[in-house]
N, C-alpha and C positions, 0 to 999 in steps of 0.2 A: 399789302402789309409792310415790306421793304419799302426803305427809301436807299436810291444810289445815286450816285456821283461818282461823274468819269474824269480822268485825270488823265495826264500825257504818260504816255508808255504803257497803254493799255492797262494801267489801273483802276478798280474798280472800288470803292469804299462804298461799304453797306451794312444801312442804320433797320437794326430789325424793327421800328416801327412798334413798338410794344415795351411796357415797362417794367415785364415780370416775361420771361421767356420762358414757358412751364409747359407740362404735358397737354395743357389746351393749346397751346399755338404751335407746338413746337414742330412737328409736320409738317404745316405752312410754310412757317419761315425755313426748314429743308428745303422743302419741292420750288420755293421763288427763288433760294441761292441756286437750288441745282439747274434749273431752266435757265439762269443766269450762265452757269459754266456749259451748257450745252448749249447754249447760243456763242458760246465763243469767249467768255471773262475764262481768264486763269492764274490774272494778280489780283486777290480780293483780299481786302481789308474788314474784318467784321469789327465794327465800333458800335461800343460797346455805352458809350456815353450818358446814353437816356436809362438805359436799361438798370433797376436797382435789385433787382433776382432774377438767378439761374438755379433752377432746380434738376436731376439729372437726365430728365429726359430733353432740356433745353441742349446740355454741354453731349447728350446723345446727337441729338443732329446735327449739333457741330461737328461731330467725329466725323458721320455720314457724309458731310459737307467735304472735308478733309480728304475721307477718301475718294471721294468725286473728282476731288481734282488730280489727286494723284502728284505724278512725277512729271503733270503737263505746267505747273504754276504752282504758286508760291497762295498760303493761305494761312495771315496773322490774324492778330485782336487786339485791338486797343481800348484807350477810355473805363478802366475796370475800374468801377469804386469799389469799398471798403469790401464789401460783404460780396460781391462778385467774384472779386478776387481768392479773398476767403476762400466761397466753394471752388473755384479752378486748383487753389494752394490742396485743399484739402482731396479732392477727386485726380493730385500730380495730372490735372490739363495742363498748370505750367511748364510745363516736363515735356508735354506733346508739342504746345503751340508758340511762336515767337509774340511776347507780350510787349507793347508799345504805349508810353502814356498818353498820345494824343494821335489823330488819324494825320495829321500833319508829318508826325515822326515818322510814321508807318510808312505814309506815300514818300516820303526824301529818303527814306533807306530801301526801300523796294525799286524807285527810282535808280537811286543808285548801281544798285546791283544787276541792273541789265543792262 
């Protein structure tokens, strides 16, 4: 379901593979990030790009996700179009997560900061 890409300084960006992140996938794409963080990622970028709806149980597994990592790494989002963004503005995710216009910005500022 995920697609990743690894980058220097143990960065991980990952593309949920899906174009609506909704109560049918959304446990999926948890359990692939969380096996991801249990295998050792703990700078994950979730990009957001392809993706054109998040419904609440999509921005639920992101929390899960979130709390998976904890206070071992660092975990943004990038790439929100209009209406993504929308729901994160309207459900204050923006509030929760560090929001970034492109996985590019993500990875040079997560870079940065270690």
């Amino acid at each position: 379901m995920i697609h990743t890409t690894q980058h220097p300084k143990d960065i991980t960006v990952v593309r949920p593979g899906v174009e609506r992140l909704t109560a049918v996938n959304a446990k999926a794409f948890k359990d692939a990030v969380v096996a991801l963080i249990e295998d050792g990622a703990s700078q994950l970028i979730i990009d957001f790009g392809t993706v054109t709806f998040v419904d609440s149980s999509g921005l639920g597994a992101l929390v899960g996700v979130l709390k998976r990592v904890g206070h071992r790494g660092d975990l943004v989002v990038c790439g929100l179009n209009a209406d993504v963004a929308q729901m994160f503005q309207i459900c204050r995710m923006d509030k929760v997560f560090t929001v970034y216009t492109s996985a590019d910005a993500a990875v040079q500022k997560l870079a940065e900061n270690q």
